[in-house]
C-alpha positions in Angstrom: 19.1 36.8 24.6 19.9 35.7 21.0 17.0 33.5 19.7 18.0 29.7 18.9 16.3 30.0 15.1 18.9 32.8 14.3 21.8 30.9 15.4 23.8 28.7 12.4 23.0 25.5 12.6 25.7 22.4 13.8 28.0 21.9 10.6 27.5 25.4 9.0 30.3 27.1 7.7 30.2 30.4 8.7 32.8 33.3 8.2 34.6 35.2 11.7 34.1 38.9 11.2 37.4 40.7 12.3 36.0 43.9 12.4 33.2 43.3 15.3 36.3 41.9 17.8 40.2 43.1 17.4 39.7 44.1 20.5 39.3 41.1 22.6 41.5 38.8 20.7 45.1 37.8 21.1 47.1 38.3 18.6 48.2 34.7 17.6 43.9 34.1 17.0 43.8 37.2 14.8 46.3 36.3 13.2 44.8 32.7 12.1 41.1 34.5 11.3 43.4 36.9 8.9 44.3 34.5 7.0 41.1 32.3 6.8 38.0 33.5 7.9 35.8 30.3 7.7 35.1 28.3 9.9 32.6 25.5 10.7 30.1 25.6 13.9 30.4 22.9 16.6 28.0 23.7 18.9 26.7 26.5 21.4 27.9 27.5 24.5 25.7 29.6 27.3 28.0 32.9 27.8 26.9 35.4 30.8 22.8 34.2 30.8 21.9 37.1 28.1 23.5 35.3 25.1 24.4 32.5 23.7 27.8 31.1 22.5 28.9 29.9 19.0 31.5 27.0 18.9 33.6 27.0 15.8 36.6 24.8 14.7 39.2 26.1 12.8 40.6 24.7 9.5 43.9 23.3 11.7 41.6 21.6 14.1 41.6 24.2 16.8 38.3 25.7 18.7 37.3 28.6 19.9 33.8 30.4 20.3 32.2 33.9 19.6 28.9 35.7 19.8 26.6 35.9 17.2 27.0 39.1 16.2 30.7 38.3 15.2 30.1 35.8 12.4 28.4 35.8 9.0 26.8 33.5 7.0 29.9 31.6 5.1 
């Protein structure tokens, strides 16, 4: 279970790493993180009970969310 003082905090801008997810993106969504990376955390969202979720919005307004082993620090 990831532990709450190693998540981002609300507002940070973090940074999607490609590399740690190709694989389970659609295209469109890799496409957007290819061409800007950063993003800004939202929130946290409970995954499968043995992680936790980290909501990010995108520079056009759109959200999605990732573990957090797939971002950086911005």
């Amino acid at each position: 279970m990831a532990e709450t003082r190693l998540l981002p905090k609300i507002g940070s801008k973090v940074k999607i790493n490609l590399n740690k997810l190709k694989d389970r993106l659609p295209a469109k969504l890799i496409d957007q993180i290819s061409s800007n990376p950063r993003v800004v955390t939202t929130g946290y969202k409970m995954t499968d009970g043995r992680s936790i979720g980290i909501t990010v919005r995108f520079q056009n307004g759109e959200e999605n969310w990732f573990f957090p082993e797939e971002i950086e620090k911005g």
